[in-house]
C-alpha positions as CSV (number, residue, x, y, z in Angstrom):
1,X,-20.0,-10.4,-33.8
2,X,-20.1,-7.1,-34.7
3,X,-21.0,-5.7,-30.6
4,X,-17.7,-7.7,-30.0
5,X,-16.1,-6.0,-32.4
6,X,-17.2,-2.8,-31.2
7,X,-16.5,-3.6,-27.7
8,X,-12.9,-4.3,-28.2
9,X,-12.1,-1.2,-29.7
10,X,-14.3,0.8,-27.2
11,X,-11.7,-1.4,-24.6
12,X,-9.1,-0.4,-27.0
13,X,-9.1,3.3,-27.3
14,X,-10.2,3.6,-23.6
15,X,-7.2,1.8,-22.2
16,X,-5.3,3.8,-24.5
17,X,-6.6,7.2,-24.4
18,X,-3.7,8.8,-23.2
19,X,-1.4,7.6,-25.6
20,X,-3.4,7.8,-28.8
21,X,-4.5,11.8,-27.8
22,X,-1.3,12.7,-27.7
23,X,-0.5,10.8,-30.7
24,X,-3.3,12.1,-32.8
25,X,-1.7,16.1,-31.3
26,X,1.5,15.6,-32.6
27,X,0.6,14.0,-35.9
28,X,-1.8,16.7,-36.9
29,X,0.7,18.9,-35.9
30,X,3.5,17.8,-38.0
31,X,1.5,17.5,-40.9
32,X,0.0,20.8,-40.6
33,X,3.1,22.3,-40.6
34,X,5.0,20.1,-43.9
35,X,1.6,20.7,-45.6
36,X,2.1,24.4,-44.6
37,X,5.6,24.6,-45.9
38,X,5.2,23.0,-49.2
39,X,2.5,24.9,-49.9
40,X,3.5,28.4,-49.0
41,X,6.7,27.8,-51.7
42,X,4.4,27.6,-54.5
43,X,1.5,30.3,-53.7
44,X,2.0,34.1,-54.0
45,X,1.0,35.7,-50.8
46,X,-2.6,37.3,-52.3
47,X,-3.6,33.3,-52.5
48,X,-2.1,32.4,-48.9
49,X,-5.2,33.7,-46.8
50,X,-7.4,32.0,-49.0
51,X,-5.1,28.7,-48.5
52,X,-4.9,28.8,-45.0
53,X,-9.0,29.2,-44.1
54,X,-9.4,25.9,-46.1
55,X,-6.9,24.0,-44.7
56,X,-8.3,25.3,-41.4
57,X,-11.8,24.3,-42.7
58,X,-10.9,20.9,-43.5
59,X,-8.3,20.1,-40.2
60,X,-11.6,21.5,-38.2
61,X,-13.9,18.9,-39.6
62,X,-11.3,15.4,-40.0
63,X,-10.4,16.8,-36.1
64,X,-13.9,17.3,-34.6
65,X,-15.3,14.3,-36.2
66,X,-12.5,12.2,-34.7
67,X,-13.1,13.5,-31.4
68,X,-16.8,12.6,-31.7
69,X,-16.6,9.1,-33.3
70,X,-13.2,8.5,-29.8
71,X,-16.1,10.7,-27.7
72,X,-18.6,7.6,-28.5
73,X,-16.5,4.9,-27.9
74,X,-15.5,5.7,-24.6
75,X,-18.8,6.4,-23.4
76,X,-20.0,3.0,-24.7
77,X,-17.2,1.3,-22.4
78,X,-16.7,3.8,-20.0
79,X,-19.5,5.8,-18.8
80,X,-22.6,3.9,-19.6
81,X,-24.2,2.0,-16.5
82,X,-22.1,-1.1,-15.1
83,X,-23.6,-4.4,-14.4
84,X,-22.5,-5.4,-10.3
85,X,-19.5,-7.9,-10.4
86,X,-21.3,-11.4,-11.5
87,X,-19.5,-14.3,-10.1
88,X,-20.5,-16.7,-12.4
89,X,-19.8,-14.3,-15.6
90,X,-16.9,-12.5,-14.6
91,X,-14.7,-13.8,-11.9
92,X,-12.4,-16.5,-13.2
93,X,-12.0,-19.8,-10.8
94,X,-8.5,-19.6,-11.1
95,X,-5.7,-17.2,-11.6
96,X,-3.2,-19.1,-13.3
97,X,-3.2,-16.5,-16.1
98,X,-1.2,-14.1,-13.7
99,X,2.3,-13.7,-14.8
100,X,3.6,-12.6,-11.1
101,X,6.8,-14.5,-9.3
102,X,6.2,-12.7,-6.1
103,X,5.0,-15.4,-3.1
104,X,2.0,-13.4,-1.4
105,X,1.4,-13.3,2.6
106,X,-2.0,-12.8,4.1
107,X,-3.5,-13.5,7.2
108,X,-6.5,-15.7,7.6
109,X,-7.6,-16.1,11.4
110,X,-4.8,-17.0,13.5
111,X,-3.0,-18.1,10.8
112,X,-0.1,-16.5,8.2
113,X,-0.5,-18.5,4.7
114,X,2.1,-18.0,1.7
115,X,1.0,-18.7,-1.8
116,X,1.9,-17.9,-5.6
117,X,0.0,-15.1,-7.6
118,X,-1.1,-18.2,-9.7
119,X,-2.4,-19.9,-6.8
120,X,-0.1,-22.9,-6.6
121,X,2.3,-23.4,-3.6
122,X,-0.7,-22.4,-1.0
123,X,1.1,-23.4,2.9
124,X,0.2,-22.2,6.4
125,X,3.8,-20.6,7.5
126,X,2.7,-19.9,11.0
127,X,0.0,-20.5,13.2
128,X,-0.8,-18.6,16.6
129,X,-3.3,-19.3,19.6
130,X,-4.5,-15.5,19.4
131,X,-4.9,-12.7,16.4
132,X,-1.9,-12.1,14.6
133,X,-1.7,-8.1,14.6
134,X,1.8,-7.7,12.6
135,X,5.2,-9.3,10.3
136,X,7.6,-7.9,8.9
137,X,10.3,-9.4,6.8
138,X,13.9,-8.7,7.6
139,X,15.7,-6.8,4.6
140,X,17.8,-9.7,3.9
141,X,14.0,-11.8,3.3
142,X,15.7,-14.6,5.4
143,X,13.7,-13.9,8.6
144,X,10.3,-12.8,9.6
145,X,8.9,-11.1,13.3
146,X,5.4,-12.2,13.6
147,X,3.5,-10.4,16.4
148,X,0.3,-11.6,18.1
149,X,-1.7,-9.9,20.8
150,X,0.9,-11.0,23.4
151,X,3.6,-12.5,22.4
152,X,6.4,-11.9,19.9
153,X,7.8,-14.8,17.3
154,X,10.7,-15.0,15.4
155,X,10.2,-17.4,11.9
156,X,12.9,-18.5,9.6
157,X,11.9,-18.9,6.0
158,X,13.9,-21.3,4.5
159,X,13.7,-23.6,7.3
160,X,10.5,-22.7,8.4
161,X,11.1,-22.8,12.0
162,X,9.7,-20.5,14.3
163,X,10.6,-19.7,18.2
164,X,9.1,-17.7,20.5
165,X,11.2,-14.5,21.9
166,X,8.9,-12.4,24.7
167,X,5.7,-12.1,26.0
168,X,4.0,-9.7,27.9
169,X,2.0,-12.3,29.6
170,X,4.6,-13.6,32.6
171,X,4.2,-17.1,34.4
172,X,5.5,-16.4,37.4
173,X,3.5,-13.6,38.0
174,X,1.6,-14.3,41.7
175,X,-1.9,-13.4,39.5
176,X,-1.5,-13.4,36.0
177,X,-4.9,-12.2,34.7
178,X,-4.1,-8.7,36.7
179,X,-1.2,-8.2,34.2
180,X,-1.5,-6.2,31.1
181,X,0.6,-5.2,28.4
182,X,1.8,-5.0,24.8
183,X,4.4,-5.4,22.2
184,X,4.8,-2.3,20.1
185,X,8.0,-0.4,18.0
186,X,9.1,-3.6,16.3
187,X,12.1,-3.1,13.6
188,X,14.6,-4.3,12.2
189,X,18.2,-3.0,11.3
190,X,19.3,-2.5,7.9
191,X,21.8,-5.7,8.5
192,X,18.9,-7.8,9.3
193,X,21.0,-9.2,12.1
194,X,19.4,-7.4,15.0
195,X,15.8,-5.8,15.7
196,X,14.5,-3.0,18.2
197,X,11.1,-3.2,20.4
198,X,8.9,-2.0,23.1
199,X,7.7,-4.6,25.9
200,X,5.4,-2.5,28.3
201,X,3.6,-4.1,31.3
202,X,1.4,-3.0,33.7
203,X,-1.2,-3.4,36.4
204,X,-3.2,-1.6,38.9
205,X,-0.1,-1.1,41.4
206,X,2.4,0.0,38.8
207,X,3.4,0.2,35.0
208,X,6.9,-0.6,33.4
209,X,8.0,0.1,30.0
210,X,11.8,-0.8,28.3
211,X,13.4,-1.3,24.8
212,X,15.4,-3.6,24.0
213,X,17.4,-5.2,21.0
214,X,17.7,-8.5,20.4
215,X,20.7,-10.4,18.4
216,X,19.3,-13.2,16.7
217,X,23.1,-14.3,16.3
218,X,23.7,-14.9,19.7
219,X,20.4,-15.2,20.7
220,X,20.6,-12.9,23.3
221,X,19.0,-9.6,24.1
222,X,20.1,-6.3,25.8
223,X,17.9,-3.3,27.6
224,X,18.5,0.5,26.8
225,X,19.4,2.3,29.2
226,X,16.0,4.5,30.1
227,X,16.2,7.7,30.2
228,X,13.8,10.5,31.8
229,X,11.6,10.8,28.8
230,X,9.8,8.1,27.3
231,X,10.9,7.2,23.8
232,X,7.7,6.5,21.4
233,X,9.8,4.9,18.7
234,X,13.8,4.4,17.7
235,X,14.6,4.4,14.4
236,X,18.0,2.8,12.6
237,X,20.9,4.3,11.2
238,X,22.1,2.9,7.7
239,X,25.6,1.3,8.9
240,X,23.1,-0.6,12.1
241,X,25.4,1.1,14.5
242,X,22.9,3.6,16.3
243,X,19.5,3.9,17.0
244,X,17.7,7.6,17.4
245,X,15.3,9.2,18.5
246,X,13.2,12.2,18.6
247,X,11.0,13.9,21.3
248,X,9.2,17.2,21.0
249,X,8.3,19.9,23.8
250,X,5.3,22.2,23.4
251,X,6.7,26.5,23.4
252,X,4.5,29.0,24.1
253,X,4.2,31.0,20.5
254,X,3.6,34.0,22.0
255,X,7.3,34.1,23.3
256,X,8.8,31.7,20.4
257,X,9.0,31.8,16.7
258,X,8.2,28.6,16.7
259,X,5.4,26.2,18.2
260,X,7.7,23.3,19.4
261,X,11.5,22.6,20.6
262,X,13.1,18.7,19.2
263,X,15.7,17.1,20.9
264,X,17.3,14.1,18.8
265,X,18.5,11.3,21.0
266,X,21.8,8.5,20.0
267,X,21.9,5.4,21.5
268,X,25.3,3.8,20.1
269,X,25.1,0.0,20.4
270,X,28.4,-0.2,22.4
271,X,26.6,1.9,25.6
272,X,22.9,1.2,25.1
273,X,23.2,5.1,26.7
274,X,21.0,7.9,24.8
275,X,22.4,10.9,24.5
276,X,21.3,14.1,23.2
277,X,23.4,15.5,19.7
278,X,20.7,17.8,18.3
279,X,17.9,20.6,19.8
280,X,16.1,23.3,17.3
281,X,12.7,24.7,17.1
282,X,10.7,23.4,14.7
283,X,7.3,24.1,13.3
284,X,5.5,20.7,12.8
285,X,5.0,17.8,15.9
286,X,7.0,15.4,13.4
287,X,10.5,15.0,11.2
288,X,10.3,14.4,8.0
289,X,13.9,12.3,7.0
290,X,15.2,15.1,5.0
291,X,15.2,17.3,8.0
292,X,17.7,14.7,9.6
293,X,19.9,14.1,6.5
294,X,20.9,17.4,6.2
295,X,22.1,17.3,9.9
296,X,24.4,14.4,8.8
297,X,21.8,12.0,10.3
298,X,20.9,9.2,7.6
299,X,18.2,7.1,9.1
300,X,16.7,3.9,7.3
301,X,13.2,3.5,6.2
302,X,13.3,0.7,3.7
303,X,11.9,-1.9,6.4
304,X,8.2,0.1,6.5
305,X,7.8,-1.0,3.0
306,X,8.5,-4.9,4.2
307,X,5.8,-4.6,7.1
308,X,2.4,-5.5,7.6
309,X,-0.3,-4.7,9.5
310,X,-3.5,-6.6,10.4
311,X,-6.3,-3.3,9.4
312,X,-8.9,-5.8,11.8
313,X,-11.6,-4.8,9.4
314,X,-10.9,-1.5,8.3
315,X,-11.0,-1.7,4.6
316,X,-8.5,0.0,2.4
317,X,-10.2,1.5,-0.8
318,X,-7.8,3.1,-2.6
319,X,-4.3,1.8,-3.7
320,X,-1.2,3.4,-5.8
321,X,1.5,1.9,-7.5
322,X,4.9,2.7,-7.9
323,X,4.1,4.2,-11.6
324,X,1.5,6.1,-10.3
325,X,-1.7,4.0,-11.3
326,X,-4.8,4.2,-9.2
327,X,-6.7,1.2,-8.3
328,X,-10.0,2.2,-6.2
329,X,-14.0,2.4,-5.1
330,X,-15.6,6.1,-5.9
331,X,-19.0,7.6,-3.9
332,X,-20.6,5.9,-6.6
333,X,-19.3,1.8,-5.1
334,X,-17.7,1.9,-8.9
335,X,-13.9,0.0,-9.0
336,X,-11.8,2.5,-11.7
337,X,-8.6,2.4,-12.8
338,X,-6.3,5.4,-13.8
339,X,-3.5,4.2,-15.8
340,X,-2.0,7.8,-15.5
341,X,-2.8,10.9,-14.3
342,X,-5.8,12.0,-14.8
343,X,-7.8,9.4,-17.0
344,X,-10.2,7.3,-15.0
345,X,-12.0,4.1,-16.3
346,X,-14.8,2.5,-15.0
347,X,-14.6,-1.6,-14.4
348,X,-16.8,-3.0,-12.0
349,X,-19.7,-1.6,-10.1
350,X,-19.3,-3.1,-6.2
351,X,-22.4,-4.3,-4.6
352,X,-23.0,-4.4,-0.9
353,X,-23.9,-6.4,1.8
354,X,-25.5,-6.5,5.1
355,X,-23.3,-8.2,7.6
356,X,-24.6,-9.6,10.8
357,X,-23.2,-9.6,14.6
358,X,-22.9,-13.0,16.7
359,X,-24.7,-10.9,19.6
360,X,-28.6,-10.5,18.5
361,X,-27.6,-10.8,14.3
362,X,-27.7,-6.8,14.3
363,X,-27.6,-5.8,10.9
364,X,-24.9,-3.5,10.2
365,X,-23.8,-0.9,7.8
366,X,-27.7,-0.4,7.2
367,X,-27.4,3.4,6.8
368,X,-24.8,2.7,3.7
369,X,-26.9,0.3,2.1
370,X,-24.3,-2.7,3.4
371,X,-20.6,-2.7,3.3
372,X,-18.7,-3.3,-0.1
373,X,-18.0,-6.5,-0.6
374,X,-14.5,-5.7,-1.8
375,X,-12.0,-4.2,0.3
376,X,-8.4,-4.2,0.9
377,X,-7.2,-2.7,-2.4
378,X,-3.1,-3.6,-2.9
379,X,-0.6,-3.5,-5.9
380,X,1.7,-6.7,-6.1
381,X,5.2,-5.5,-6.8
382,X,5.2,-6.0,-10.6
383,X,2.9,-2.8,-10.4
384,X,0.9,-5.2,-13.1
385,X,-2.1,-6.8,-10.9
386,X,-3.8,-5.6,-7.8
387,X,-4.8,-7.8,-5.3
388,X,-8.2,-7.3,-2.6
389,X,-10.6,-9.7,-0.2
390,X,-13.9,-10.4,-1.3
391,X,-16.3,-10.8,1.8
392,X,-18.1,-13.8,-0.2
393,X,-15.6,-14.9,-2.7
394,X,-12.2,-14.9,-0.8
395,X,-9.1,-13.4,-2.4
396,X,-9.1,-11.9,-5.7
397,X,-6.8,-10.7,-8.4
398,X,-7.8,-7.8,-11.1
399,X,-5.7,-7.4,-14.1
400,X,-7.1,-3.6,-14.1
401,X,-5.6,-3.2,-17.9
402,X,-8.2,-5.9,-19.0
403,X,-11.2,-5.9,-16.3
404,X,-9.9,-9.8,-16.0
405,X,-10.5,-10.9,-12.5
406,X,-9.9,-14.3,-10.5
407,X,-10.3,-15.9,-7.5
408,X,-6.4,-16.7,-6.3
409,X,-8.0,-18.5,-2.7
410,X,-11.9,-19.2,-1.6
411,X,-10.8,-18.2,2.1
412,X,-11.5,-14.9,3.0
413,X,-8.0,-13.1,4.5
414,X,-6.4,-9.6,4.6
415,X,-3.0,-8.3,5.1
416,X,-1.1,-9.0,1.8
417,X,2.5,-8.5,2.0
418,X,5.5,-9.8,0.6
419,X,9.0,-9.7,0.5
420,X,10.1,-7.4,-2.2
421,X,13.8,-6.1,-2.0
């Protein structure tokens, strides 16, 4: 009883540490000055040097010794040697203790599945023949543009329908395994009625490359008009009315000031024609939107937030919230949490595994001792609970506040998204 006792106000004072130091500065500080004043009203000044070196004396020892005894603690829970993550000890079954309303997306195969944070409501939303490399959620979260390898899918919620609106593969095509291609530039407009992309083909004979925007009210779609340079990406306007863009030309810097000259493109929606409304040097290769706004230009950025990527294996380690917490695996394979700043606790140390190829089981990651078994580090939008894949386990939640951890599905999957306005 007494270790538990001990280890819940190690846990206390180290999730706390923050708060309690700078509690413990201003008290001392108050009271050393209303002890100061009362005391200096009733002491001639040939007894206030003698005063003040004792009530230093005494601050110094109540002070150090409470640094030593908060010193101790947090070394007991903090810094002392972690056990690996034990399934059967610390990972919950279930994670019906998280208090999150936010449905969760992930991919797992070919396949997008929604469920709760508590784990109920689990359903496949949409299922394709190939990898699923991208969605993203219109702003209005009534709408959702899945896109595979090839082909690109359109999926109401609510209804939970889902239609098909391009391909790059084309069945007409006199030999169809000769054609290439890919689907890129996806986005939608801020009215969510309307989206942008790139459909580029080619073969060994010749190569073609077009935007277009689609209506999903009338179901129809338009071209832009292609102008001499290629366009790597458009971007909205708030009111949905224009699309821009931005290309860059290399200067020689020993004639200009500056390293490269921008031209910004408009394409209203009534011509589908670019046209050029801004050049000036510049000295990076990319805009920042700031740079635009102050030339009365007022993109929208809100859908990046609302899309999704598949990482096909790349793990992401490190995650932020919107508070400014940090969720994420050091050099040492230890999970930490900083609630603030600059204060970092120590929860879990990650072990590693040794995956295996189909071709020959190769063993890989051998030179790192095995890959993490965690990976894929993200903050649900409550900012509360952090969400990752485990390569044995499946999908797991951490409550980093409390180290309490839980499985939310035993199928592996990556991706997480959600719709959060």
């Amino acid at each position: 009883m007494r270790n538990f006792d001990l280890k819940t106000i190690a846990s206390f004072l180290n999730n706390h540490f923050e708060e309690i130091l700078a509690f413990n500065a201003y008290l001392l500080l108050g009271m050393c000055v209303i002890i100061l004043f009362l005391q200096v009203r009733h002491l001639r000044l040939k007894h206030f040097q003698q005063f003040l070196r004792q009530i230093l004396f005494y601050v110094t020892i109540v002070v150090e010794t409470s640094l030593i005894a908060i010193t101790v603690m947090i070394f007991i829970e903090n810094y002392s040697p972690k056990k690996p993550i034990d399934f059967a000890a610390r990972i919950a079954p279930n994670t019906r203790w998280v208090k999150e309303d936010t449905p969760i997306y992930f991919l797992a195969d070919n396949r997008l599945v929604m469920i709760n944070p508590d784990g109920s409501g689990r359903k496949t939303v949409f299922e394709a023949d190939e990898t699923i490399r991208q969605y993203q959620f219109s702003p209005d979260g009534k709408n959702l543009l899945v896109l595979t390898r090839n082909d690109l899918y359109l999926l109401d919620i609510a209804a939970g329908r889902s239609e098909r609106l391009t391909s790059v593969r084309m069945d007409n095509a006199a030999d169809k395994d000769q054609v290439r291609g890919a689907i890129d530039g996806v986005r939608w407009a801020p009215d969510s009625a309307k989206f942008c992309y790139r459909l580029s083909r080619w073969s060994a004979y010749s190569a073609v490359e077009d935007w277009w925007i689609y209506d999903i009210r009338t179901k129809s779609r338009v071209k832009v008009q292609s102008p001499v340079l290629k366009f790597v990406s458009l971007f909205w306007d708030r009111p949905s009315t224009h699309l821009y863009a931005s290309w860059f030309e290399s200067l020689d810097t020993t004639k200009h000031a500056n390293p490269y000259h921008v031209k910004i493109f408009r394409i209203p929606l009534s011509s589908l024609n670019p046209e050029t409304v801004i050049e000036f040097p510049f000295s990076e290769p990319r805009l920042k939107p700031e740079h635009l706004a102050v030339r009365g230009i007022d993109l929208d950025f809100g859908v990046d937030r609302l899309t999704f990527s598949n990482s096909s294996g790349a793990g992401t380690y490190h995650a932020y919230s919107r508070s400014g917490a940090v969720v994420g695996i050091d050099e040492r394979d230890t999970l930490y949490f900083i609630r603030n700043l600059w204060w970092r606790r120590r929860l879990y140390q990650i072990p590693r595994v040794t995956e295996r190829t189909a071709l020959g089981e190769i063993a890989r990651y051998q030179y790192q001792g095995g890959q993490l078994v965690i990976r894929d580090l993200r903050w649900l939008p409550g900012g509360r609970y952090v969400i990752m894949e485990h390569l044995l386990f499946g999908i797991l939640i951490l409550d980093p506040s409390t180290g309490k951890i839980g499985i939310l599905d035993s199928q592996r999957g990556s991706s997480f998204g959600w719709y959060s306005p």
